[in-house]
C-alpha positions as CSV (number, residue, x, y, z in Angstrom):
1,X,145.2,73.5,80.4
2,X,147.9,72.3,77.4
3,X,148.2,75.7,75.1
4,X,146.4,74.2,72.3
5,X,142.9,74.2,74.8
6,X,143.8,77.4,75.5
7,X,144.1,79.1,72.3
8,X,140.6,77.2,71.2
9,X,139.2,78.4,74.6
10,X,140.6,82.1,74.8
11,X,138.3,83.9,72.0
12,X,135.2,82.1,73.8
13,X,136.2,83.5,77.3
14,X,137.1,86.7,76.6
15,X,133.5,87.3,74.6
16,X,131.7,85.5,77.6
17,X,133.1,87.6,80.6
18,X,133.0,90.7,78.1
19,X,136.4,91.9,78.7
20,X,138.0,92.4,75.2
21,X,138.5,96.3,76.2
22,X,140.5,95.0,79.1
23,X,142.5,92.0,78.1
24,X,145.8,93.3,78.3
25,X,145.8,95.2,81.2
26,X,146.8,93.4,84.0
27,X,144.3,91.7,86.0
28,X,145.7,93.2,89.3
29,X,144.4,96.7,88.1
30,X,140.7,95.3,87.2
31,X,137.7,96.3,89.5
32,X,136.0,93.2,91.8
33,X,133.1,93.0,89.2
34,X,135.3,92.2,86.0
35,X,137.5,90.0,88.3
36,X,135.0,87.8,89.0
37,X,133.1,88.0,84.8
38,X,136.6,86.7,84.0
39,X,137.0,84.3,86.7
40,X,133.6,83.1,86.2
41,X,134.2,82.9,82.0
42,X,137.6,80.9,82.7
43,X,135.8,78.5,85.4
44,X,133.2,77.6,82.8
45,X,135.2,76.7,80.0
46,X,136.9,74.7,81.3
47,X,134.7,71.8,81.4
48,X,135.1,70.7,84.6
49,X,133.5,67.6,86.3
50,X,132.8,69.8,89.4
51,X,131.8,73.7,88.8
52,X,131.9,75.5,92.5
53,X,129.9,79.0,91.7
54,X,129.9,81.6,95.1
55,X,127.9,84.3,94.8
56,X,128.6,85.3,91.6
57,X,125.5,86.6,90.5
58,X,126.4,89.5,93.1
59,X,128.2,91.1,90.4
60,X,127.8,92.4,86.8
61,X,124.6,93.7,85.2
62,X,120.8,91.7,84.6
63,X,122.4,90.2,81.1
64,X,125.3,89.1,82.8
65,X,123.7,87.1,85.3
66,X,121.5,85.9,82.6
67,X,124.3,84.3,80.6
68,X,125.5,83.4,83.9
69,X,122.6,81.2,85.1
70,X,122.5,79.5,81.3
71,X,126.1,78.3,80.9
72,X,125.7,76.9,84.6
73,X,122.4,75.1,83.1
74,X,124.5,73.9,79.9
75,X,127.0,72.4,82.3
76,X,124.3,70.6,85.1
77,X,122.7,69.4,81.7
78,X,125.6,67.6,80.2
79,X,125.9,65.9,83.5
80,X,128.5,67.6,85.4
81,X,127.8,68.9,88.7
82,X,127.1,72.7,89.9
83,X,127.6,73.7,93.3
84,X,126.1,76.8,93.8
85,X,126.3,79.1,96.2
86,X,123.9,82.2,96.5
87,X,121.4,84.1,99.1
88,X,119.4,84.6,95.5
89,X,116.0,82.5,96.1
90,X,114.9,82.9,92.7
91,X,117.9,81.6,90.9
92,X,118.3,78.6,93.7
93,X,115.1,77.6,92.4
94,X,115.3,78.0,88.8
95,X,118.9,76.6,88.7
96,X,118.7,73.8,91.3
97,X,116.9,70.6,91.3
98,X,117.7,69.8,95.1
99,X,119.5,72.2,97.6
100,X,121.7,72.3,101.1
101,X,120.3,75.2,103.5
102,X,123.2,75.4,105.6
103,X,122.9,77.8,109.6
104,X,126.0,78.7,111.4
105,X,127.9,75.7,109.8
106,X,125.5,73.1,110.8
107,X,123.1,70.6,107.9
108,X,119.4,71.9,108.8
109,X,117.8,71.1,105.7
110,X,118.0,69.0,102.3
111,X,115.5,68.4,99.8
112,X,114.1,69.3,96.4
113,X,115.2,73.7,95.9
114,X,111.7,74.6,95.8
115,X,110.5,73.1,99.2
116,X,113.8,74.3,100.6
117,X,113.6,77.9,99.5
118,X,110.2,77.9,101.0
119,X,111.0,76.9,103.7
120,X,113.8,78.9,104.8
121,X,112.3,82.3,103.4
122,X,109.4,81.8,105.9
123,X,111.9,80.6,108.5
124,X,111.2,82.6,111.6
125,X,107.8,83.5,110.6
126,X,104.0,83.1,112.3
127,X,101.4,82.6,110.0
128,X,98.1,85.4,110.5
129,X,94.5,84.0,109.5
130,X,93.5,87.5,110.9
131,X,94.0,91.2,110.5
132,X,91.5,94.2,111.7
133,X,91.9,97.8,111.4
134,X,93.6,99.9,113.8
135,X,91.3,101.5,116.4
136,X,93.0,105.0,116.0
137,X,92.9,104.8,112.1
138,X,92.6,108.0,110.7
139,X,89.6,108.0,108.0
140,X,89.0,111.9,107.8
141,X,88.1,112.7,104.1
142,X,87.4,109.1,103.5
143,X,84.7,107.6,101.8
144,X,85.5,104.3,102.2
145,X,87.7,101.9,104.5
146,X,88.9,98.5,105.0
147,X,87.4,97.1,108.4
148,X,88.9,93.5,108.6
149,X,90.6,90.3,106.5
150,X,90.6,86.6,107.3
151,X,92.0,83.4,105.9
152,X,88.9,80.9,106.4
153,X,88.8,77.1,105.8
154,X,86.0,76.1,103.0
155,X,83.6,73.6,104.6
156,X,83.8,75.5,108.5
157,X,84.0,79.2,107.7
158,X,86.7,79.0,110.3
159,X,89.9,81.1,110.6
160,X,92.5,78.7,109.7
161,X,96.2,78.8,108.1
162,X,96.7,75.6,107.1
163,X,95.7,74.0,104.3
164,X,95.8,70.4,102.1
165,X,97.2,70.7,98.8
166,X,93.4,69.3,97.8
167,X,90.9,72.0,100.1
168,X,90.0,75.6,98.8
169,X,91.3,78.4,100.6
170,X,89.0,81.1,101.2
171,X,90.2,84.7,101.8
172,X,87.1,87.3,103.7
173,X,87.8,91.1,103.1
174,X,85.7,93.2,105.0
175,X,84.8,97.2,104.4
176,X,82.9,99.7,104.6
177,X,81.3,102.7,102.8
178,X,80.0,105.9,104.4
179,X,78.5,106.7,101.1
180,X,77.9,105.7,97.4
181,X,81.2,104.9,95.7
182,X,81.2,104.5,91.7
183,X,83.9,102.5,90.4
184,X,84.5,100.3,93.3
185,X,86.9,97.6,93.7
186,X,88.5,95.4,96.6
187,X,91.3,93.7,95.5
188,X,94.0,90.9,96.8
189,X,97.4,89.9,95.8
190,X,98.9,86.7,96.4
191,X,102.7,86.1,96.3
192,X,105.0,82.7,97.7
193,X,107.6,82.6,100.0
194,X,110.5,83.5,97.2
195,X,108.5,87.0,96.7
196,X,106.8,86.2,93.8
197,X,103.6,87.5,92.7
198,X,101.2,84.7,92.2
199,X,97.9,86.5,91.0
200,X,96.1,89.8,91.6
201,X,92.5,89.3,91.6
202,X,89.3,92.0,92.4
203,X,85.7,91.8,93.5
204,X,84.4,93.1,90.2
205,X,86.1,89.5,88.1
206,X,83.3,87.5,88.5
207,X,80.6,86.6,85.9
208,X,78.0,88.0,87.7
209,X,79.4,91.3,88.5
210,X,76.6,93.8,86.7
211,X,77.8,97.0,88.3
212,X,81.1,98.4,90.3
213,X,78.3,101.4,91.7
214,X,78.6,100.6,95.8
215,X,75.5,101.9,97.8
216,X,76.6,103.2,101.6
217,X,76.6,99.8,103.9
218,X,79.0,97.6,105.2
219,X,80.5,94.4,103.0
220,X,82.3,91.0,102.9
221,X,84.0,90.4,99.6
222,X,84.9,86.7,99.5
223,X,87.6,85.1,97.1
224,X,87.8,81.5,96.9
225,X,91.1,79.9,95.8
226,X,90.6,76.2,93.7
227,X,92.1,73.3,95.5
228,X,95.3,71.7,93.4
229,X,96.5,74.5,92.5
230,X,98.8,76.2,95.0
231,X,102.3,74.1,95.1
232,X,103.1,73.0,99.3
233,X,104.5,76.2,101.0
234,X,103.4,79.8,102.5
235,X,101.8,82.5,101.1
236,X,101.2,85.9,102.2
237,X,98.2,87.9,101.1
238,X,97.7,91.9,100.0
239,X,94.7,93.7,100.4
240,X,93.2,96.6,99.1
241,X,90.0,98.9,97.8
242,X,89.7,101.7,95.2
243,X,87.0,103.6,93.5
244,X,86.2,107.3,92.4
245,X,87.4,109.3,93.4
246,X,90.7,107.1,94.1
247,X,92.0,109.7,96.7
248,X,88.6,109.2,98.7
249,X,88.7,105.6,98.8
250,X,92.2,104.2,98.1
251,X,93.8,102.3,100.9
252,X,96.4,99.1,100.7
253,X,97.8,96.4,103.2
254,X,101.0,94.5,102.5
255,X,101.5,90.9,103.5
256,X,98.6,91.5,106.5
257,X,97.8,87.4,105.7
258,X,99.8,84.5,105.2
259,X,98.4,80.7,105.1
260,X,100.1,77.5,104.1
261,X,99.5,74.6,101.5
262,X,100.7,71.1,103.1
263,X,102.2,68.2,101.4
264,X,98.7,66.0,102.3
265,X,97.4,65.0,99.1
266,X,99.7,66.8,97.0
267,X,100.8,63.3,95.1
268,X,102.8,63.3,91.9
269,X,103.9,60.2,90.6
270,X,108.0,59.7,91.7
271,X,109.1,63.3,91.4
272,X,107.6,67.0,92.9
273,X,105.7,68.6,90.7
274,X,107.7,72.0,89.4
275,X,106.4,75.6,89.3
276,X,105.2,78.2,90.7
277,X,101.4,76.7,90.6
278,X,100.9,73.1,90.1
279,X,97.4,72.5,89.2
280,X,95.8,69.3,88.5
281,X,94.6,70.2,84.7
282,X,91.5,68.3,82.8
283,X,93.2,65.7,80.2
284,X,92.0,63.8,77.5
285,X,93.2,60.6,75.8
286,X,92.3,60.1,72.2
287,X,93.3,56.1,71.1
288,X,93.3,55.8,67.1
């Protein structure tokens, strides 16, 4: 850079990478974190047709990243191009439109960030339309305990794990109650691939729900998930009961599901759809 592009730069920098406490003292003697804010800050400004970022979000606190991830926007958005490199899924997919997953030096997969981070998050993984309790499950004290959970297609009542973009997914949880429970609830969460949490939803949300008082018996609690709304990819599924008194009847299972959404009929005129739920949503067209 000429001097004059430096001195209109410098003040700009040095606020970005937040080192004005530390500008004279020689950069051998700063710590790995401020050497890369300032690297970062210099890299940035200086308006390059190329901007290669590695890993930089490893360093510096939540705001930092933050200001990070929007000057590497600013830059993709004026129409210069970001190369970023970075285990972090979440900012792959709110940063990139299309990314490179790259294993032991080899090309294995290129295509739009979202269907790539899914993809290699799950990489590895087996998909489980079934999960029962274990037979040596200790429910001394208990009132109340989970017996099974199953992903189920909607037309077959049939295990499955695969799914079009345009079929319900069903989700069976199965319990039981040794005696009346007030309060009840079973519960499942739904997160993605990338870790994040989709919805939460209980047995007690729906319209006709006139009281959470569970008689002694044995139950199916069924959620069924609309059709065009869950984007292509896997999704693993939490499950869980509570009532009073909670430490009676509270039990949880992580991730003891997982199903996935295919690309069949998922159809978006020229580009994917973006988000982390893409539903088809009602419409209408007024002409005046």
């Amino acid at each position: 850079m000429k001097k004059g592009e430096i001195d209109r730069e410098f003040d700009e920098i040095v606020a970005f990478s937040e080192v004005e406490k530390f500008i004279d003292t020689p950069v051998k003697h700063y710590s790995s974190g401020v050497y890369v804010r300032l690297g970062f800050a210099v890299a940035a400004h200086l308006e390059p047709d190329i901007l290669i970022v590695d890993e930089v979000l490893a360093v510096g606190d939540q705001q930092f990243q933050k200001k990070c991830m929007w000057k590497m926007s600013s830059v993709a958005k004026e129409g210069r191009t970001v190369l970023f490199v970075s285990h972090n899924m979440g900012a792959v997919s709110r940063l990139c439109s299309r990314a490179l997953w790259l294993e032991e030096g080899h090309l294995r997969l290129n295509g739009p960030s979202m269907d790539v981070v899914s993809k290699y998050t799950s990489s590895g993984e087996q998909d489980t339309g079934f999960w029962t309790v274990g037979p040596f499950e200790a429910r001394s004290g208990r009132r109340a305990w989970l017996k099974h959970a199953r992903v189920l297609s909607n037309n077959e009542n049939k295990i499955s794990t695969y799914f079009r973009y345009d079929e319900k997914v069903k989700i069976e949880i199965g319990y039981e109650l040794k005696t009346r429970v007030m309060a009840f609830r079973s519960y499942l969460l739904l997160r993605d691939s990338s870790g994040n949490i989709i919805w939460a939803s209980q047995d007690t949300d729906g319209p006709d729900i006139v009281s959470d008082d569970r008689e002694p018996g044995i139950y199916n609690s069924i959620c069924i998930f609309p059709e065009r709304l869950l984007r292509p990819g896997r999704y693993h599924v939490s499950i869980g009961i509570f009532g009073k008194p909670r430490e009676a009847n509270e039990e949880e299972h992580l991730d003891v599901l997982s199903f996935q959404i295919s690309e069949a009929g998922y159809t978006f005129d020229h580009n994917p759809r973006k988000g982390l739920l893409t539903p088809c949503l009602i419409w209408e067209i007024a002409h005046q």
